[in-house]
PDB file of N, CA, C and O in Angstrom:
ATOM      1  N   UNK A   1     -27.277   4.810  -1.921  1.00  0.00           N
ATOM      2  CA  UNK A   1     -26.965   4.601  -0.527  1.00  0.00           C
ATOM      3  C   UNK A   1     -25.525   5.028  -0.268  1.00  0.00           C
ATOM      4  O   UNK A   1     -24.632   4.676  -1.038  1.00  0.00           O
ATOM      5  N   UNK A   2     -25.274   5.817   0.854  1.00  0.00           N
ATOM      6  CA  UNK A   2     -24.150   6.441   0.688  1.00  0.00           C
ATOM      7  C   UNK A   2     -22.852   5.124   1.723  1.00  0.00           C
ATOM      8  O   UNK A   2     -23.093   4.418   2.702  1.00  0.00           O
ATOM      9  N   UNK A   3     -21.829   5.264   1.086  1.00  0.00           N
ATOM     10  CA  UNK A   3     -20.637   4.386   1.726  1.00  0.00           C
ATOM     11  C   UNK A   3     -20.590   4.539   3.219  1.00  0.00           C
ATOM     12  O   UNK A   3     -20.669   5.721   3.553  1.00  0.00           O
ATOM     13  N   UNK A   4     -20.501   3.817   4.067  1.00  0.00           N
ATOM     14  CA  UNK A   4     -20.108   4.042   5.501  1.00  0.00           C
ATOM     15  C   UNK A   4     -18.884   4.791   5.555  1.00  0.00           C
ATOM     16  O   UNK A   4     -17.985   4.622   4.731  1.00  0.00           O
ATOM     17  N   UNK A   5     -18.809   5.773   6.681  1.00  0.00           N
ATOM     18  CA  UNK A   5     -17.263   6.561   6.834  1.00  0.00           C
ATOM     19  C   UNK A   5     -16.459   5.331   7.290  1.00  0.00           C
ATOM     20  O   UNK A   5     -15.371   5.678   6.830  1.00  0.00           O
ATOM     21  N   UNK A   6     -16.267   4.372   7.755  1.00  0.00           N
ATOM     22  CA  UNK A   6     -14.987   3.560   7.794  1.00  0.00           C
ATOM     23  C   UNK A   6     -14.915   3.169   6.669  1.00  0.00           C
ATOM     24  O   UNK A   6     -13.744   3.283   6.308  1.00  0.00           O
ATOM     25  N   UNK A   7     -15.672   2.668   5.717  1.00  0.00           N
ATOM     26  CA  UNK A   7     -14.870   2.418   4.697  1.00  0.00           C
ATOM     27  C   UNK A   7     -14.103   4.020   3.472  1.00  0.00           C
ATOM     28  O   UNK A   7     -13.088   4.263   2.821  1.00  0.00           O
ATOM     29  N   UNK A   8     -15.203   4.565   3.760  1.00  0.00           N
ATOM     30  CA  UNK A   8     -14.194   6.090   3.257  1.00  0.00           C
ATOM     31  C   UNK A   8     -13.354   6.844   3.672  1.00  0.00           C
ATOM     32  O   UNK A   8     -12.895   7.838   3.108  1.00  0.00           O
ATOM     33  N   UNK A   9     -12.985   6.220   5.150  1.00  0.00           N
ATOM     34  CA  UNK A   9     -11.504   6.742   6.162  1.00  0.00           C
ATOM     35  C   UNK A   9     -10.496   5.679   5.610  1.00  0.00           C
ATOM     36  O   UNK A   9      -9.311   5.975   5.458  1.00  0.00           O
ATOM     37  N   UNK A  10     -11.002   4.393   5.301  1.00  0.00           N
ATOM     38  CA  UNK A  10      -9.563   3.477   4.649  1.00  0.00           C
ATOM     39  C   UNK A  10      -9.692   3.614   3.066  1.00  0.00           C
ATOM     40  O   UNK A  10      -9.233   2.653   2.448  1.00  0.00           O
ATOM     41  N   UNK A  11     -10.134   4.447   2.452  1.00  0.00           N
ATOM     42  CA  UNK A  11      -9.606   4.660   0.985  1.00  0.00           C
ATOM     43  C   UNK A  11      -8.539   5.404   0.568  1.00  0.00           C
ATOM     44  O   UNK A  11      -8.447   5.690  -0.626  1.00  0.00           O
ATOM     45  N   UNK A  12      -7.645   5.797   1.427  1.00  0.00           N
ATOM     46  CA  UNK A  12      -6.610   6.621   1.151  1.00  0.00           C
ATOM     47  C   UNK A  12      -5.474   5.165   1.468  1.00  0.00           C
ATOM     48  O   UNK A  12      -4.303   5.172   1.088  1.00  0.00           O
ATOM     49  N   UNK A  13      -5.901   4.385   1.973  1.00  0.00           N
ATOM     50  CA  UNK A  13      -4.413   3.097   2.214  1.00  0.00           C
ATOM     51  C   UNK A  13      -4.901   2.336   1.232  1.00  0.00           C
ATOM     52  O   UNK A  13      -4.585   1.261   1.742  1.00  0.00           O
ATOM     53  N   UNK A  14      -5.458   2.010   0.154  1.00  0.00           N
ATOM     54  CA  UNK A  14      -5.528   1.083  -0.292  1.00  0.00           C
ATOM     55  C   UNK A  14      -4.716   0.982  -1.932  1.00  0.00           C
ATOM     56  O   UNK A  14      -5.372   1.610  -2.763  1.00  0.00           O
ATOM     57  N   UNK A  15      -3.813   0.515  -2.349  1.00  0.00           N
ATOM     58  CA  UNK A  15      -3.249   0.780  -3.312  1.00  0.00           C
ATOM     59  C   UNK A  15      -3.048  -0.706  -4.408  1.00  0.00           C
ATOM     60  O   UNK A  15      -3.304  -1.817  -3.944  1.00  0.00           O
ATOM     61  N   UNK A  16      -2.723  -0.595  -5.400  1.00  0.00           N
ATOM     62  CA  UNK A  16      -2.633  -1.861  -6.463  1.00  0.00           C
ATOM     63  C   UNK A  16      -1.275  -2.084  -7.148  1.00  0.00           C
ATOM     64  O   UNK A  16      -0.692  -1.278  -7.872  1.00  0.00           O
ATOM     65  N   UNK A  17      -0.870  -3.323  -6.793  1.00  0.00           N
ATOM     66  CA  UNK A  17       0.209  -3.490  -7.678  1.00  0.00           C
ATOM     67  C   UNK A  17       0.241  -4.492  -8.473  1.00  0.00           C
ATOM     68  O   UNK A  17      -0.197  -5.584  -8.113  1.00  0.00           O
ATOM     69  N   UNK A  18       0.844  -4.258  -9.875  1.00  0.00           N
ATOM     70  CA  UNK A  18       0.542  -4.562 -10.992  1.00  0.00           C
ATOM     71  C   UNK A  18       0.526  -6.545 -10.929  1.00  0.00           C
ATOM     72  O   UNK A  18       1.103  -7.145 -10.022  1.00  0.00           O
ATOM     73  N   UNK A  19       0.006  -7.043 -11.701  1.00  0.00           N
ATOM     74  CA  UNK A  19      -0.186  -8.581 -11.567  1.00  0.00           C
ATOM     75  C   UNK A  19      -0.723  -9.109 -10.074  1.00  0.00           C
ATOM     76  O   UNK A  19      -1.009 -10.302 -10.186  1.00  0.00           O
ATOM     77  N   UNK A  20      -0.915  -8.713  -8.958  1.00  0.00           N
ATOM     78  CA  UNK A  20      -1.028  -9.059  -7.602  1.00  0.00           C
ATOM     79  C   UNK A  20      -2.431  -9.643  -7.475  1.00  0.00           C
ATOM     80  O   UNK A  20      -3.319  -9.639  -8.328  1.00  0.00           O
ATOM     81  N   UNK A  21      -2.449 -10.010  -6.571  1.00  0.00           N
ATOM     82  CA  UNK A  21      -3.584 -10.626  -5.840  1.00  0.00           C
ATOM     83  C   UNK A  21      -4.531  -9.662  -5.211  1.00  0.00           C
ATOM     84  O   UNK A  21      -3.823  -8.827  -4.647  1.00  0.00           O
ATOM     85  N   UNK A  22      -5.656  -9.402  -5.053  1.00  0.00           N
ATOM     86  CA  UNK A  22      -6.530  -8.672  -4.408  1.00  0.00           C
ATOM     87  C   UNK A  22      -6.729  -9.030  -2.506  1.00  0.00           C
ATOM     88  O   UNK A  22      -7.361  -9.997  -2.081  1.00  0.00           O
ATOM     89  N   UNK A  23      -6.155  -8.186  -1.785  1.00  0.00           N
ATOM     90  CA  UNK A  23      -6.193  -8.664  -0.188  1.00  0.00           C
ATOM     91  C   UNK A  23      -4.520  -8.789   0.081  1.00  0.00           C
ATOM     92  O   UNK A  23      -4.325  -8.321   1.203  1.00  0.00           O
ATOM     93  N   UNK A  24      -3.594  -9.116  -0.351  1.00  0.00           N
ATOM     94  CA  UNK A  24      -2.543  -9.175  -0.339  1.00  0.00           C
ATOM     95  C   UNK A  24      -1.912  -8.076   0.223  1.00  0.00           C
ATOM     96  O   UNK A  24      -1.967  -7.096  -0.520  1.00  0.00           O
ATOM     97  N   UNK A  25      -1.344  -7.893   1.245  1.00  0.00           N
ATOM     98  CA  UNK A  25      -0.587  -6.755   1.892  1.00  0.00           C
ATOM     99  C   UNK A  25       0.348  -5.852   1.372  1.00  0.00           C
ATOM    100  O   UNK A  25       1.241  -6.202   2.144  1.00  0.00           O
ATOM    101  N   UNK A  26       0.643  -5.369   1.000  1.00  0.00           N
ATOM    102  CA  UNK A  26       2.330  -4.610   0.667  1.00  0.00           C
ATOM    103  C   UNK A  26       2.484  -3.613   1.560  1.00  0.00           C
ATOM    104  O   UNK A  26       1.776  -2.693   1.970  1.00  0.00           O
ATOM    105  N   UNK A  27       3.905  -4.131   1.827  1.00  0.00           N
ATOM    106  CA  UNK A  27       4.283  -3.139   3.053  1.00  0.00           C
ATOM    107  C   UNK A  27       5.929  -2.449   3.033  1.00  0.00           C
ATOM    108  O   UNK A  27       6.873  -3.239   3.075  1.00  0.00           O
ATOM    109  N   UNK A  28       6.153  -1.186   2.978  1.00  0.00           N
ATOM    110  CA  UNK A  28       6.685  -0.427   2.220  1.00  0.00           C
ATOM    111  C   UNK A  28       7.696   0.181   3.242  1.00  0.00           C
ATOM    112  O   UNK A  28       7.144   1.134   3.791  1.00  0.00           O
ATOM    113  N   UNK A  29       9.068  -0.020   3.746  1.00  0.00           N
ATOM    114  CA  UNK A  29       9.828   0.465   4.444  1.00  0.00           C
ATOM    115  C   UNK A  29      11.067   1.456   4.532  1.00  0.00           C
ATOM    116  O   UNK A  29      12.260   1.180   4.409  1.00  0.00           O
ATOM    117  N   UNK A  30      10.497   2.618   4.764  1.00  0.00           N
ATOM    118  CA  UNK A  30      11.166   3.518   4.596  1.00  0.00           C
ATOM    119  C   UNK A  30      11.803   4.640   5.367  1.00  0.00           C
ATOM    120  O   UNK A  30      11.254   5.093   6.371  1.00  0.00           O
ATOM    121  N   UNK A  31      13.271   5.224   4.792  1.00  0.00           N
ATOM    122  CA  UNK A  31      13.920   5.605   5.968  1.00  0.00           C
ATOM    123  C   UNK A  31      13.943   6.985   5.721  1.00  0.00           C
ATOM    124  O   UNK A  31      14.147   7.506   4.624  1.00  0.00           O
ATOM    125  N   UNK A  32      13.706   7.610   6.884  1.00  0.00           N
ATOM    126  CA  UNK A  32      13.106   9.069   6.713  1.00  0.00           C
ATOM    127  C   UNK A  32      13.985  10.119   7.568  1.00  0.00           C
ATOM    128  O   UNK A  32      15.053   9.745   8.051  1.00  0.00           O
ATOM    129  N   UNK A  33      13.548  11.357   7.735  1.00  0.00           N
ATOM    130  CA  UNK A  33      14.345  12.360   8.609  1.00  0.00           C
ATOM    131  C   UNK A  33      14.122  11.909   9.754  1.00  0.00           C
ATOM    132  O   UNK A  33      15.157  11.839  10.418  1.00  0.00           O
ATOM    133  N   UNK A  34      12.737  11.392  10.553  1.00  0.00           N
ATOM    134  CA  UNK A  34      12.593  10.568  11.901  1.00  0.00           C
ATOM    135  C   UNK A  34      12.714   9.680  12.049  1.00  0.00           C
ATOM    136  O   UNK A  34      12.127   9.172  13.003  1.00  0.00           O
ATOM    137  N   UNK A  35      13.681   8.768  11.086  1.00  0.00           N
ATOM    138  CA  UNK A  35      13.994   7.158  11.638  1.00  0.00           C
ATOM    139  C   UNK A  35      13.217   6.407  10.445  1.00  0.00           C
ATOM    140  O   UNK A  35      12.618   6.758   9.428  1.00  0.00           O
ATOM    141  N   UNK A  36      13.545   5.142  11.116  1.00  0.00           N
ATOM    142  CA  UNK A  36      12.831   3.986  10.179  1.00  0.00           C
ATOM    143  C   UNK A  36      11.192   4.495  10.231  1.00  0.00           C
ATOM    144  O   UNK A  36      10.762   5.256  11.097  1.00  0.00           O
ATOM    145  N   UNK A  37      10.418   3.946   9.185  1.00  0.00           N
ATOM    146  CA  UNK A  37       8.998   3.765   9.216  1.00  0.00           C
ATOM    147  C   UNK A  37       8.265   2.932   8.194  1.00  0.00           C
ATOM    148  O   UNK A  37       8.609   2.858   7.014  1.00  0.00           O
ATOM    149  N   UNK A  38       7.137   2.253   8.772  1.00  0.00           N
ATOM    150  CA  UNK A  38       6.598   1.445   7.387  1.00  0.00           C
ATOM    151  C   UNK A  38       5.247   1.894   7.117  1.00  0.00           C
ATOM    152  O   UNK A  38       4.507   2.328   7.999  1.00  0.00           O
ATOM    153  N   UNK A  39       4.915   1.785   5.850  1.00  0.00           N
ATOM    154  CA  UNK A  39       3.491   2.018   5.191  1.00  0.00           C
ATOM    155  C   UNK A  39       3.081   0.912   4.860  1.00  0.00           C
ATOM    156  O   UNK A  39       3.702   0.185   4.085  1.00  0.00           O
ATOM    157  N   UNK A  40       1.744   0.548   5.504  1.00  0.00           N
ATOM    158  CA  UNK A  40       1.091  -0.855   4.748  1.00  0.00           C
ATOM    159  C   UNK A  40      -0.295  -0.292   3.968  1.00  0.00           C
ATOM    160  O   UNK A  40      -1.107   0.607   4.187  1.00  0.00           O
ATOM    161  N   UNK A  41      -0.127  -1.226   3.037  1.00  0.00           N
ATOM    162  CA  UNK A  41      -1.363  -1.012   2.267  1.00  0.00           C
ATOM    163  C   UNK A  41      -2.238  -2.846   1.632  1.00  0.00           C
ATOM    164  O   UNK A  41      -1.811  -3.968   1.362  1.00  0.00           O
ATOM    165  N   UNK A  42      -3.125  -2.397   1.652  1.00  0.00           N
ATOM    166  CA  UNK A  42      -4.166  -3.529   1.062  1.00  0.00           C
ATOM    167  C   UNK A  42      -4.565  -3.625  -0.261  1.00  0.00           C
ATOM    168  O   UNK A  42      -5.324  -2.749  -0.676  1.00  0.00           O
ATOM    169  N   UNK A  43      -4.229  -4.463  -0.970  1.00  0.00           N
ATOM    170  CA  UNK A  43      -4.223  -4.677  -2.209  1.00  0.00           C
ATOM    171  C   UNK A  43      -5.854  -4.807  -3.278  1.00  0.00           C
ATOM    172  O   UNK A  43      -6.562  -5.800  -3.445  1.00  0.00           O
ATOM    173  N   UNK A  44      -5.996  -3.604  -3.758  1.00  0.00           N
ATOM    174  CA  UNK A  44      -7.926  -3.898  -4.420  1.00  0.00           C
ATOM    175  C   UNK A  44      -7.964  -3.587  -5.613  1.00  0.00           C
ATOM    176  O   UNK A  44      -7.579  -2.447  -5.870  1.00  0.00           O
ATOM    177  N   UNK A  45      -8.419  -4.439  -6.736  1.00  0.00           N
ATOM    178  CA  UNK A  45      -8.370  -4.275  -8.234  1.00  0.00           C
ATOM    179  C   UNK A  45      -8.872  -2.845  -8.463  1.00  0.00           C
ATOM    180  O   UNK A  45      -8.460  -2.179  -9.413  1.00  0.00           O
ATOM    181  N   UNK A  46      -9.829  -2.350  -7.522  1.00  0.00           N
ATOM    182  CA  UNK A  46     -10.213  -0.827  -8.052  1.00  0.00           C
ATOM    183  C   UNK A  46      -9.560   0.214  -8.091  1.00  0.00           C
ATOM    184  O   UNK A  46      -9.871   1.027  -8.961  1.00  0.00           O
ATOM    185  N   UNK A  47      -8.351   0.558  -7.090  1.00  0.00           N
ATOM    186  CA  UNK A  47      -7.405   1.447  -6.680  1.00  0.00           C
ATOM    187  C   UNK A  47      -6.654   2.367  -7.774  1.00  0.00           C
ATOM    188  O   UNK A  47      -5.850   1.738  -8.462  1.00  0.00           O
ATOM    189  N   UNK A  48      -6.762   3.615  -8.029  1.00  0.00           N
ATOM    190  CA  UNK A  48      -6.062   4.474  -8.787  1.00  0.00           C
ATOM    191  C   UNK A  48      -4.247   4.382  -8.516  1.00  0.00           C
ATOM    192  O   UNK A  48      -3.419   4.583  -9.405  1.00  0.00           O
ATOM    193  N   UNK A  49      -3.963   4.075  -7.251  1.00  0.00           N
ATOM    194  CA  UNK A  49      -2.852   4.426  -7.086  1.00  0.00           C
ATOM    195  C   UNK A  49      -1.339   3.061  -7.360  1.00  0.00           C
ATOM    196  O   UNK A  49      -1.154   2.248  -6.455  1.00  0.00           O
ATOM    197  N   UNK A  50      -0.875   3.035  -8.016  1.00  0.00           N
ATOM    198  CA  UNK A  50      -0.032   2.040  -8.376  1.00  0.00           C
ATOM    199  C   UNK A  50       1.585   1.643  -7.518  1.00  0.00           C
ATOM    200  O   UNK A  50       2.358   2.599  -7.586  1.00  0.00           O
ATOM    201  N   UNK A  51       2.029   0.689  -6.929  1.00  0.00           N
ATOM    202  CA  UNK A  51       3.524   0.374  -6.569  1.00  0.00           C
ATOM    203  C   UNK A  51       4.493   1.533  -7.218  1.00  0.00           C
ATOM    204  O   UNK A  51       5.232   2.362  -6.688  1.00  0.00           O
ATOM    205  N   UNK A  52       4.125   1.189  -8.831  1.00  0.00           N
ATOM    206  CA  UNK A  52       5.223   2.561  -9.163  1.00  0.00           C
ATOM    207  C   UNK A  52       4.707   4.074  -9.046  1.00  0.00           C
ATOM    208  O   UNK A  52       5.314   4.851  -9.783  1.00  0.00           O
ATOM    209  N   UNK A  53       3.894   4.523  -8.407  1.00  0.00           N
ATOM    210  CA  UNK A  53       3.538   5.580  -7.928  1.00  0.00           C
ATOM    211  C   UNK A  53       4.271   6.027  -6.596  1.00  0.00           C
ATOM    212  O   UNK A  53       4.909   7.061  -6.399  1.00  0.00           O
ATOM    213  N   UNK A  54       3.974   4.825  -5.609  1.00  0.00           N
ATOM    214  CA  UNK A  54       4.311   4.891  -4.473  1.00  0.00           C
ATOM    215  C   UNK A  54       6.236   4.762  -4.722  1.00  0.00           C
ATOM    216  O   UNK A  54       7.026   5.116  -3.848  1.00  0.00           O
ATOM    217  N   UNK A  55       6.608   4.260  -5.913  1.00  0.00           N
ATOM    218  CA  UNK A  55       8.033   4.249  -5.874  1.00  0.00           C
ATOM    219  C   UNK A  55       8.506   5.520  -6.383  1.00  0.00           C
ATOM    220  O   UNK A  55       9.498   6.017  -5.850  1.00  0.00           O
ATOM    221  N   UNK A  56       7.937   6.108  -7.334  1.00  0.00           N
ATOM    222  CA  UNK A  56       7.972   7.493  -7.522  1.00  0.00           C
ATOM    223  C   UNK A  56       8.348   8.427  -6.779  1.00  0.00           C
ATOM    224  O   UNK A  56       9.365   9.119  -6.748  1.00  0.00           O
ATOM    225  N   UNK A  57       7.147   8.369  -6.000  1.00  0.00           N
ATOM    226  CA  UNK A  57       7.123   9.822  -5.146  1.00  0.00           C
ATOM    227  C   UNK A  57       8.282   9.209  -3.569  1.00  0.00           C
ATOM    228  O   UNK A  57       8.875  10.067  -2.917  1.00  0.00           O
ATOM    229  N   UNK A  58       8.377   8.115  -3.304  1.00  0.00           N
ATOM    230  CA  UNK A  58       9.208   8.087  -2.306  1.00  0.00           C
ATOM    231  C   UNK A  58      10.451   7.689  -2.472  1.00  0.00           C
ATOM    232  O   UNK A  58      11.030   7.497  -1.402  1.00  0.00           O
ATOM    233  N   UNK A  59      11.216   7.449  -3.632  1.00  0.00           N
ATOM    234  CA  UNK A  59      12.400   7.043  -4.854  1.00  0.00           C
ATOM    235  C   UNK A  59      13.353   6.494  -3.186  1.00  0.00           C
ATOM    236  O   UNK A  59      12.978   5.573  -2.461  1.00  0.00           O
ATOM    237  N   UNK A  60      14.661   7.418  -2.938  1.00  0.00           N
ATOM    238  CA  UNK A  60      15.725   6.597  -2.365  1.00  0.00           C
ATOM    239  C   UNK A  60      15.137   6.573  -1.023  1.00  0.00           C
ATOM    240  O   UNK A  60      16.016   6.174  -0.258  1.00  0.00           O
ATOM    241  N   UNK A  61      14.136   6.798  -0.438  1.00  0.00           N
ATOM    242  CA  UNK A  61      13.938   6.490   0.786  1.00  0.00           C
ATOM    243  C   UNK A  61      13.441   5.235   1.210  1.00  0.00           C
ATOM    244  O   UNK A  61      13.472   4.750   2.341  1.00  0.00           O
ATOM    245  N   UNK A  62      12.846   4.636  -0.136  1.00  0.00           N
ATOM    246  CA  UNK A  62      12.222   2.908  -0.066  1.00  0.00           C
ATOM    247  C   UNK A  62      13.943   1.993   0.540  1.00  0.00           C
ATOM    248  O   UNK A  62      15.066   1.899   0.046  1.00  0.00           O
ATOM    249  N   UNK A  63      13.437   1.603   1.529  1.00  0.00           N
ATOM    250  CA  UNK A  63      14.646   0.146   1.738  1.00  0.00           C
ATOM    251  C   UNK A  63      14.198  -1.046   1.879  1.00  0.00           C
ATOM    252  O   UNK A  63      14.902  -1.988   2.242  1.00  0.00           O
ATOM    253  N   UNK A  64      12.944  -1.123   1.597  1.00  0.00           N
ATOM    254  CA  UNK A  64      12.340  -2.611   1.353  1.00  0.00           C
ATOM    255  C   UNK A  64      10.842  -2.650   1.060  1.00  0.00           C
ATOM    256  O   UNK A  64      10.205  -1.800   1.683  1.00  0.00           O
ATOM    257  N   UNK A  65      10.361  -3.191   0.511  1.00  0.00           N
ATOM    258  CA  UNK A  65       9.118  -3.944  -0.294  1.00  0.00           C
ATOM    259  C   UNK A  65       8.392  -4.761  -0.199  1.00  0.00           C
ATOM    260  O   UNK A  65       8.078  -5.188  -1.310  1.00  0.00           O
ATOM    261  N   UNK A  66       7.609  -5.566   1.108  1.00  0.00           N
ATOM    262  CA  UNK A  66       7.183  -7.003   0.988  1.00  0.00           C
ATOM    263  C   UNK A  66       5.685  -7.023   0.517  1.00  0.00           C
ATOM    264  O   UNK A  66       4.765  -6.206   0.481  1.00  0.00           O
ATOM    265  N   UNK A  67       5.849  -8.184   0.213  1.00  0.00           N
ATOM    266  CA  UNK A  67       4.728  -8.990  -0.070  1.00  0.00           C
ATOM    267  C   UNK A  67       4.197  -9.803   0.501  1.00  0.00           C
ATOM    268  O   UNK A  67       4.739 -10.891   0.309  1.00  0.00           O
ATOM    269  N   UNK A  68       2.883  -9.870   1.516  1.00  0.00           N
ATOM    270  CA  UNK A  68       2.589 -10.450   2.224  1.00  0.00           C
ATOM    271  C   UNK A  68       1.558 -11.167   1.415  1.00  0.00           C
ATOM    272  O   UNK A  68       0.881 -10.312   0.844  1.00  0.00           O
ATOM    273  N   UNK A  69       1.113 -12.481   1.097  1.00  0.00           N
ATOM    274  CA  UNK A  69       0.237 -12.735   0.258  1.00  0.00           C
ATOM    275  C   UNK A  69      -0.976 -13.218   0.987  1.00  0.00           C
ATOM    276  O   UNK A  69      -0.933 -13.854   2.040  1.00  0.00           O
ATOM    277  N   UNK A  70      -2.224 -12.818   0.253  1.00  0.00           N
ATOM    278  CA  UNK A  70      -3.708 -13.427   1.270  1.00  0.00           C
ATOM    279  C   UNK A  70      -3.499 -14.096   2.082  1.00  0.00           C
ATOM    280  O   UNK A  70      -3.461 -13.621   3.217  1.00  0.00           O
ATOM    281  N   UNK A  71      -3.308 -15.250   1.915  1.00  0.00           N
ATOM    282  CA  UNK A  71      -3.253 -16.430   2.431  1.00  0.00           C
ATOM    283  C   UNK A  71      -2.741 -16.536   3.731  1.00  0.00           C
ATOM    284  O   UNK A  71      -3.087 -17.341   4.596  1.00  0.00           O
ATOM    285  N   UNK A  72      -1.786 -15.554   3.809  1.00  0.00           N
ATOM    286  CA  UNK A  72      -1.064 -15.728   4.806  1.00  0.00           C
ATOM    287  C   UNK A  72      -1.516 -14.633   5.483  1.00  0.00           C
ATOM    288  O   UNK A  72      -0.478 -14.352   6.082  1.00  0.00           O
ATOM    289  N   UNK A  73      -2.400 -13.717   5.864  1.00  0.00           N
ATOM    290  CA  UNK A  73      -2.499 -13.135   6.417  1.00  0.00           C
ATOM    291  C   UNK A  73      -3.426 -13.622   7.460  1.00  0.00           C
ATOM    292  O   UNK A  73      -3.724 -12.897   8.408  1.00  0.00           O
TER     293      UNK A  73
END
C-alpha cells in the first residue's frame, strides 16, 4: 500500500538527534545572507539525518538550538 503524499511531502523535515525523545521539536536558528531564519524539525527514531549533520553542513551560521520536548508541545 503506497504512503499518502502528505506524509511523503513531510519526510524531508524530519530529523534525529542523538539520545532524544521521538515527537520532540528541534528548532534550529540561523543567520543567513537574508536575515534571521529558523528550521524546525520533528524528532523520529527512523530518520537518516542527524543534529550533527544539520551542524555540519550549516557550521557558523547556527545561533541557537532548542529543544522543545513532547510534552510540551
Amino acid at each position: 500500500m503506497p504512503a499518502p503524499s502528505y506524509f511523503l511531502e513531510l519526510l524531508p523535515t524530519f530529523r534525529v538527534y542523538p539520545k532524544g525523545i521521538p515527537g520532540d521539536k528541534i528548532i534550529v536558528s540561523l543567520n543567513g545572507e537574508n536575515g534571521y531564519h529558523e528550521m524546525e524539525f520533528t524528532e523520529v527514531a527512523w530518520a537518516k539525518t542527524t543534529l550533527e549533520d544539520i551542524k555540519n553542513k550549516h557550521g557558523k551560521k547556527i545561533i541557537d538550538i532548542q529543544r522543545i520536548k513532547k510534552e510540551m508541545c
